[in-house]
Every structure is written in structure tokens, then in C-alpha cells.
C-alpha positions as CSV (number, residue, x, y, z in Angstrom):
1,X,-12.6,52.3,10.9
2,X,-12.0,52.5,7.0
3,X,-12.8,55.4,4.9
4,X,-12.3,56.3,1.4
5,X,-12.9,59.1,-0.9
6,X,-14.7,57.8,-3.5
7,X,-39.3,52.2,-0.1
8,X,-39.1,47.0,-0.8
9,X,-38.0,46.3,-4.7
10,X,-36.4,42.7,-4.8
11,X,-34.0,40.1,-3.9
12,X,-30.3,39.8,-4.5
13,X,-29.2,37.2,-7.3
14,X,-27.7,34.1,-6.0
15,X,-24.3,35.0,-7.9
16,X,-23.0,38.5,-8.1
17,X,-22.7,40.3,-11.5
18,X,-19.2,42.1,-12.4
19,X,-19.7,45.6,-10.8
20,X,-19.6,47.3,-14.4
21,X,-23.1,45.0,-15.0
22,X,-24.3,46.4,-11.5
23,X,-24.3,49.7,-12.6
24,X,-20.4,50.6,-10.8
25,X,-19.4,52.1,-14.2
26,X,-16.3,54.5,-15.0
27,X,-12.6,54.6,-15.4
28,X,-11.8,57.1,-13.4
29,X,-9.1,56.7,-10.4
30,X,-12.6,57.5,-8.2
31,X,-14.1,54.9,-9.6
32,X,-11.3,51.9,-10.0
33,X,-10.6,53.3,-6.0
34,X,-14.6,52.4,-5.5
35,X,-14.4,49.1,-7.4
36,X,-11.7,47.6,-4.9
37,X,-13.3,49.1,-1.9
38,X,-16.3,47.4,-2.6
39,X,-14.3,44.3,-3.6
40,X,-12.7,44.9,0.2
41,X,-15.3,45.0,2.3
42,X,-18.0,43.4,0.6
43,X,-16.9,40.3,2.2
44,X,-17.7,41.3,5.7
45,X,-20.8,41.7,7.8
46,X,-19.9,45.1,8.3
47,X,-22.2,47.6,8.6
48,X,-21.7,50.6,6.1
49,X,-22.1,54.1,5.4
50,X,-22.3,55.7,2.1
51,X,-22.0,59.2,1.6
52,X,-22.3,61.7,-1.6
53,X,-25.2,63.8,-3.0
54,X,-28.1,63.0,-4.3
55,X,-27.8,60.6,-7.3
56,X,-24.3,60.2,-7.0
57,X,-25.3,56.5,-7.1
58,X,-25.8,55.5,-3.2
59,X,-28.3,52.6,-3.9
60,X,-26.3,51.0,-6.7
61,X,-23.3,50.7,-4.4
62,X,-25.3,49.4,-1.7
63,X,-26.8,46.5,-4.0
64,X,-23.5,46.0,-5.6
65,X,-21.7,45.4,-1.7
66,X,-25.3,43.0,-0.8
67,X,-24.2,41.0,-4.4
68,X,-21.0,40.5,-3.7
69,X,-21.1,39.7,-0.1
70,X,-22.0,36.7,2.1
71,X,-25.8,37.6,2.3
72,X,-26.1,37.8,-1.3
73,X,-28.4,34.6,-1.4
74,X,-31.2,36.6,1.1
75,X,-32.8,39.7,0.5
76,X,-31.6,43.0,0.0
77,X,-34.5,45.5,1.6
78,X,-34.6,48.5,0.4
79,X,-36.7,51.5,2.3
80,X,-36.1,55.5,1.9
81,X,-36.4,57.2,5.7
82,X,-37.8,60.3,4.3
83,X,-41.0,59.1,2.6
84,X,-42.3,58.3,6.2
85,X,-43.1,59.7,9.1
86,X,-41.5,58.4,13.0
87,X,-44.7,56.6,13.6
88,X,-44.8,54.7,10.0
89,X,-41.6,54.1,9.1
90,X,-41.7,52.3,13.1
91,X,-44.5,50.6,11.8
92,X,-42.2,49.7,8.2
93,X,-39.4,48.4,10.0
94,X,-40.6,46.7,13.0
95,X,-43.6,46.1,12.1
96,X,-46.5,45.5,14.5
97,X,-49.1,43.1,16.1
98,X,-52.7,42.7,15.4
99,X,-54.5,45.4,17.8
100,X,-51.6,48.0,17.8
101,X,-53.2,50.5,17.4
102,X,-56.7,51.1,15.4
103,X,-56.8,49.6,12.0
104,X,-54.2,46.9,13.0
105,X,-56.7,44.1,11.8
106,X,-53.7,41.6,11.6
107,X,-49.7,40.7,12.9
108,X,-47.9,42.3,10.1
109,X,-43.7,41.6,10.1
110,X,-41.4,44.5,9.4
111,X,-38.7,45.6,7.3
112,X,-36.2,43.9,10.1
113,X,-37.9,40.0,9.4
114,X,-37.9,40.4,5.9
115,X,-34.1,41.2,5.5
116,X,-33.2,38.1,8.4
117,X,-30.2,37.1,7.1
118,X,-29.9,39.6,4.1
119,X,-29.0,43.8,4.2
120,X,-31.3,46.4,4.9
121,X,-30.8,49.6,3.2
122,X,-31.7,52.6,4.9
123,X,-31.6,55.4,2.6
124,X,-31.4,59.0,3.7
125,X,-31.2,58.0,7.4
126,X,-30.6,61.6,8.2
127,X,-34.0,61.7,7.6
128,X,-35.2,59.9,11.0
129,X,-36.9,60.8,14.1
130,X,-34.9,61.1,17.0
131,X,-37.0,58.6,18.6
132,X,-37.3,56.4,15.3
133,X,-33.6,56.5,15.9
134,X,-33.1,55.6,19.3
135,X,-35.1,52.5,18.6
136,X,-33.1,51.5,15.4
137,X,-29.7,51.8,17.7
138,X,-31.1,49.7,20.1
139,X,-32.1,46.3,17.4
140,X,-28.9,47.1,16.1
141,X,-27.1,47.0,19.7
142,X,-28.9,44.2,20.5
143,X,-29.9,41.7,17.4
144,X,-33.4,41.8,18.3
145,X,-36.3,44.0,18.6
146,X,-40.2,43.9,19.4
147,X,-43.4,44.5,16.8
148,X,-45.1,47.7,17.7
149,X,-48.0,46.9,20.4
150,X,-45.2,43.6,21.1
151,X,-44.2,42.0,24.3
152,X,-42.1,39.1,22.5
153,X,-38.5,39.7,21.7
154,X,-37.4,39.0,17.8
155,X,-33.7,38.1,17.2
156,X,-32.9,39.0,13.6
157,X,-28.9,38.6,12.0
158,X,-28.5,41.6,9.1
159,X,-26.3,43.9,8.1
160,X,-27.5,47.3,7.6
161,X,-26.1,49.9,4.7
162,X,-27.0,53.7,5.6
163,X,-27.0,56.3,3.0
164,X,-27.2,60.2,3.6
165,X,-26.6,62.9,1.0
166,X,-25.7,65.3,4.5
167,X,-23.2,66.4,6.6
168,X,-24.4,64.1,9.5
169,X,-21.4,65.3,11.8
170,X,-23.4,69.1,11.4
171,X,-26.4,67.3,12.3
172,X,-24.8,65.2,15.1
173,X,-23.8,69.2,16.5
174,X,-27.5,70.3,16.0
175,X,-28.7,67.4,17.9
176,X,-30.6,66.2,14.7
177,X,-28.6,63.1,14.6
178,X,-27.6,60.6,17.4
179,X,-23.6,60.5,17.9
180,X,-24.1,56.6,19.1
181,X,-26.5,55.7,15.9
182,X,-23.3,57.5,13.5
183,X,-20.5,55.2,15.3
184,X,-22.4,52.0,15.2
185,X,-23.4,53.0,11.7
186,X,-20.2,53.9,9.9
187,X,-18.2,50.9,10.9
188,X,-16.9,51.1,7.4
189,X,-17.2,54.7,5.5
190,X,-17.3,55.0,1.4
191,X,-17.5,58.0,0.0
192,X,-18.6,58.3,-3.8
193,X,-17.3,61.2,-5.7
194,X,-19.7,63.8,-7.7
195,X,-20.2,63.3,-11.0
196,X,-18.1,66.6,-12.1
197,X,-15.2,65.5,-10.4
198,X,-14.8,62.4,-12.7
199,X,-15.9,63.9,-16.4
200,X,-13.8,61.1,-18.0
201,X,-16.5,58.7,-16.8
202,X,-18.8,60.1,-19.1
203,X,-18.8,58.8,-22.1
204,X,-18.9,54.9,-21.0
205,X,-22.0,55.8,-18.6
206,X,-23.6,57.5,-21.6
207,X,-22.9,54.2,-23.2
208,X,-24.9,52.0,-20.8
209,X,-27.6,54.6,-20.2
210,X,-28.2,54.0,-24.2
211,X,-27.7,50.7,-24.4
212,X,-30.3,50.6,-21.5
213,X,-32.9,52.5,-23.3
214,X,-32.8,50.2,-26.6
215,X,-33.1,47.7,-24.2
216,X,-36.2,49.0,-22.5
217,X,-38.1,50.6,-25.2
218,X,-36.7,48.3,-28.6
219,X,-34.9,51.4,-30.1
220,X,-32.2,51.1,-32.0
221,X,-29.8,54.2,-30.8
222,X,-26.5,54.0,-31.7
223,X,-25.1,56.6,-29.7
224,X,-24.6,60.5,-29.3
225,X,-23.2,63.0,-32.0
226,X,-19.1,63.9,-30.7
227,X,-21.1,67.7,-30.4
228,X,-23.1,66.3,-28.0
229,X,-20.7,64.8,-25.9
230,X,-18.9,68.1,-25.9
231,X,-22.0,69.3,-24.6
232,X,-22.4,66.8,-21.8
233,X,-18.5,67.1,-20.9
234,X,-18.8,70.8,-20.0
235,X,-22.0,70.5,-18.0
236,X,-21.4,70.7,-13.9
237,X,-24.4,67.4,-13.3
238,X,-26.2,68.9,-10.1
239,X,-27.8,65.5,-10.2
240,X,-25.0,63.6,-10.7
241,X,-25.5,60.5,-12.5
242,X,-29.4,60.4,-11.9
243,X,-29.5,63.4,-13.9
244,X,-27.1,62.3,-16.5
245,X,-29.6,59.1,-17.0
246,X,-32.7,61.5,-17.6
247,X,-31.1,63.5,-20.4
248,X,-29.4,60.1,-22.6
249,X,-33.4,59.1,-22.0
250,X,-35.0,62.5,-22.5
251,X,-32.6,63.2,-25.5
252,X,-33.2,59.7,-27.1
253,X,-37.1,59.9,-26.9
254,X,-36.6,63.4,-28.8
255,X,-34.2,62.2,-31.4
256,X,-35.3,61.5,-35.1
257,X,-32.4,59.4,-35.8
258,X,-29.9,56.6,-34.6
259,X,-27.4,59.2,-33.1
260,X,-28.8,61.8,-30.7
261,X,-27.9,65.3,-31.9
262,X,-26.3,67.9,-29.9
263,X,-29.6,69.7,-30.1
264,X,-31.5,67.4,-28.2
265,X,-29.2,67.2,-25.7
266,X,-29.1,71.1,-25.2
267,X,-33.2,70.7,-24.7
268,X,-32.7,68.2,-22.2
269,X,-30.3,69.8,-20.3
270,X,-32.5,73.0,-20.0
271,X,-35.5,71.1,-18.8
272,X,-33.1,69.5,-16.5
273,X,-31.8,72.6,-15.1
274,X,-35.0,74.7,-15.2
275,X,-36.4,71.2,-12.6
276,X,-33.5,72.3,-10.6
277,X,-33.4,76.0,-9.9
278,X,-34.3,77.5,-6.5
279,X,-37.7,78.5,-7.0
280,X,-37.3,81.1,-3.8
281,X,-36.3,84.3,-3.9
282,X,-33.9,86.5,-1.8
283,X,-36.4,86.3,1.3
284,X,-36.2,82.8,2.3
285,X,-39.8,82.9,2.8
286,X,-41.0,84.3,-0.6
287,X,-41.9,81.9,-3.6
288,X,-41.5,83.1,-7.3
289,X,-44.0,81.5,-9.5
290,X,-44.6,82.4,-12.9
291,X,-48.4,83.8,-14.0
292,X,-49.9,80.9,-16.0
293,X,-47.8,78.3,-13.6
294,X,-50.9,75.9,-13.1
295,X,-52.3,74.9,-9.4
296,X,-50.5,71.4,-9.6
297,X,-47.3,72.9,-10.2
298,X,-47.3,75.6,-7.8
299,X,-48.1,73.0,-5.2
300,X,-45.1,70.8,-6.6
301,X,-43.2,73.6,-6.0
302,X,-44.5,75.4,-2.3
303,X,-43.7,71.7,-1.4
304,X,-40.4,71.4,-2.7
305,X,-39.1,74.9,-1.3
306,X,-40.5,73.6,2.3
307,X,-39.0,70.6,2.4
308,X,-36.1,71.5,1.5
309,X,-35.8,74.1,4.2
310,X,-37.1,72.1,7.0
311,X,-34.8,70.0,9.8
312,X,-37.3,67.0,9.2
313,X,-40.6,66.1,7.0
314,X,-43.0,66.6,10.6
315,X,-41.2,70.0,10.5
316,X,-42.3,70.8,6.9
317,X,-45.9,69.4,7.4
318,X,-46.1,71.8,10.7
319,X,-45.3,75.0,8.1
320,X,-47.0,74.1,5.0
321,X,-50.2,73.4,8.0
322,X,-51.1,69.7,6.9
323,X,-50.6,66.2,8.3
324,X,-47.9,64.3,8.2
325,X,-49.6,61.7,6.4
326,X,-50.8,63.7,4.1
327,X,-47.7,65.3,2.9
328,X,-46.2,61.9,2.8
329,X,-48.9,60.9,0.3
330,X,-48.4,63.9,-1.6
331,X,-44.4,63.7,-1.6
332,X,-45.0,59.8,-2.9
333,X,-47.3,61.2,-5.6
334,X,-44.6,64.1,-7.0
335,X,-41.8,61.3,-6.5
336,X,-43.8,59.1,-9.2
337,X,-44.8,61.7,-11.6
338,X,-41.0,62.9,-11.3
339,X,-41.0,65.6,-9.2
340,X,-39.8,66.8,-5.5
């Protein structure tokens, strides 16, 4: 096994960008390091882990390996484990035959069909049932599966790319994670560094993130002020390069002229942070909320602390005393407005 340090959107181009144009930007010895992994093993069937925190760029290195790789011509699925519940994401990736269960009017195919031949991303597979995952080991063991309420057997030849912003090892130990599903998943291992670990890829992702939002909204942005890089240099990027990418665009949108000021920067960066301070207390169980903080946002924020303290999303529907369902609509709804 190698390792280095380092919900269905669309198709895969017939002929692979350069990695720069997929999004695989930086100069940085993590980055050139990630460029010729992915140049490696892209050419394999292998399946592959990706591991680093939460918008270290996960999903872009899983399109850019699916571009670059055999499969490229099929479809790379994408789907995120923790928007659904054990029974739906089932449903999602196996899908099931008409009369499964009540409301199953028609024979609906799965996540697994769809990406026959192609790469299905599973995103935040720490996120899985126990049971969800015992049923994904056994397709994977096996090449085929059976539609929920199916007798028939479906063969199906992907590759699967898992992503997971945990320590899965720790989870494997808590018996949140199945030891056999980890192995047969991390056949090859890439691990993609934090954003504040490579500071000298700053600037030329700042680049593309402005260059992306002319693009996108006809501006005619010409960069940041050398103040506001200084800014952006010393900031630690929680978020890694997600968050990076919503304060270029928050910045730009507040910026009078061609060259976004330090200023707007600074603003950005605050709304950024305040989105990302622990909104509990000392007591793990008590939630500060500001008087004048409106219903919607108090919710946003009960749901956030919950979640993020709970071993799985039917654990965090069980304490905040709804259904699963209905926190999965709920978390889908504060995902969109840019929320949890």
C-alpha cells in the first residue's frame, strides 16, 4: 500500500485538463508531491483514500485522479455520506425495486449503475451506518450487489474514491468504523496537507479564485492590494482552501475598485471566523446565543453544536428529538443557504 503526505453533479471530460485547470493549484513541495501522486496512481483502478480536513480540497483531487485515469470517459458520481441517513443513502447507492417499501411506485437504479464503468465518490464515509457499511464492503468484495426489495444480482466494474476529514483508525477502535471496509478502501492512501502548512500557495490560489469570480459574475478585478496579501499570509485558514475561496469572493463583492483593499479582506475574514467559533460554552451541553440572535439562527446553530458532537447524524437527530429525515432536510437546507 502507498501513502503520501500531501450528493450527483456531472460527468468527467473525455480528455483530462492539466491539474492546475482542475483546481490542483500551488507550488509548494506538498503540492508538486500531490501533482505526481496523482499523476502515479491515476492510472490504476485502484481504489483510494483521501484524507485532510474539511476543505483542504478532497473532491477536487478525487475529480482530478477520475480525469486523468482510465474511466475518465464514464461518469464520475459524486454523493456526500452524511447528508443521509442508513436507510436513504441504501436506497441512493443501490437503489431499489418498484414495491420496496411504500412509496416505491417504480424500479429506480442507484448510485452503483450510474458510475458502471466510471468512480464513485464517497465523501465523508466516516459518516456511514455500520450496517450501510457492511453492505458497501460486500459490492465492493464482490462486483455486484442487489436493489433494495431485489432478488437479482447486479454486476457493476468501478472504482471507488473515499474521503474522510477523521481519524478513521480512532474510529475503527470505537467500533464506529469497520477495519475490513478501511483495508479494502485505502488500497492507495493520499494525504493533502492544510492550507497553513503551505502559505506559499497563497498567492497563485488567490489568483484563480479571482480570476474565477470575473469569470462568473463579468467583473473586472485585477487582484488584491500587497496589504491584503499580508493579511491573508498570516491568517491560520480553519477552512482551508474552501475558506480561502469565500473571502477572495466575499472581499471582491465588497470592493469599490479593481484591487480589493486590505480592508475588505479584514471584514471578510471576521465574518469568516465569527461562522467558525464554537458556539458552546465550557459545559459541553450549554449553548451561548446572543439576545437579538433571531429563531433561524439559533436553530442553525443548536444544530451545528449537535452534530458536531454526535458519533453519527441518527445520533444527533435522537438528542436534538426529531427524525432523521427531518434533520437531513434541515442540514440540506443550512448547507444551501451556507451554513452547518
Amino acid at each position: 500500500m502507498r501513502t503520501k503526505r500531501l450528493g450527483l453533479r456531472d460527468g468527467a471530460r473525455a480528455t483530462a485538463p492539466d491539474l492546475a485547470g482542475a483546481g490542483v493549484i500551488g507550488t509548494s513541495e506538498a503540492m508538486r508531491e500531490l501533482r505526481a501522486t496523482i499523476e502515479r496512481v491515476a492510472h490504476f483502478r485502484a481504489n483510494t483514500l483521501l484524507l485532510g480536513e474539511s476543505g483542504a480540497g478532497k473532491e477536487l483531487v478525487a475529480r482530478a485522479l477520475h480525469a486523468r485515469g482510465p474511466r475518465r470517459r464514464r461518469l464520475f458520481v459524486p454523493v456526500n455520506c452524511a447528508t443521509l441517513g442508513s436507510e436513504l443513502l441504501e436506497n441512493e447507492l443501490f437503489g431499489h425495486e418498484r414495491g420496496a417499501f411504500a412509496g416505491a411506485v417504480e424500479t429506480k437504479k442507484g448510485l452503483f449503475e450510474l458510475a458502471d464503468g466510471g468512480t464513485l465518490f464517497l465523501d465523508q464515509i466516516d459518516e456511514m451506518e455500520p450496517s450501510t457499511q457492511a453492505k458497501l464492503l460486500r459490492a465492493l468484495e464482490r462486483s455486484e450487489f442487489r436493489r433494495v426489495g431485489g432478488t437479482t444480482k447486479l454486476r457493476v466494474d468501478l472504482s471507488i474514491i473515499a474521503a474522510s476529514n477523521r481519524d478513521l483508525p480512532a474510529a475503527i477502535a470505537a467500533g464506529r468504523f469497520r477495519a475490513d471496509l478501511y483495508y479494502r478502501l485505502k488500497v492507495v492512501t493520499i494525504a493533502l496537507a492544510p492550507l497553513r502548512d503551505r502559505r506559499e500557495d497563497i498567492p497563485a490560489l488567490v489568483e484563480a479564485f479571482v480570476a474565477d469570480f470575473n469569470r462568473r459574475h463579468g467583473a473586472a478585478i485585477k487582484g488584491v492590494a500587497p496589504a491584503a496579501m499580508t493579511v491573508m499570509m498570516a491568517h491560520s485558514w480553519p477552512g482551508n482552501v474552501r475558506e480561502l475561496k469565500n473571502v477572495i469572493e466575499s472581499a471582491s463583492v465588497m470592493s469599490d475598485g479593481v484591487i480589493v483593499p486590505a480592508d475588505a479582506v479584514a471584514r471578510a475574514l471576521r465574518s469568516s471566523a465569527q461562522a467558525q467559533l464554537p458556539i458552546m460554552g465550557g459545559d459541553a451541553n450549554e449553548l451561548r446565543i446572543q439576545l437579538g440572535t433571531s429563531l433561524q439562527e439559533v436553530e442553525r446553530m443548536l444544530i451545528g453544536a449537535v452534530v458536531a458532537r454526535s458519533r453519527s447524524r441518527a445520533e444527533a437527530a435522537r438528542r436534538l428529538g426529531i427524525g432523521e429525515r427531518t434533520l437531513y432536510t434541515k442540514l440540506r437546507a443550512l448547507r444551501a443557504a451556507g451554513g452547518v
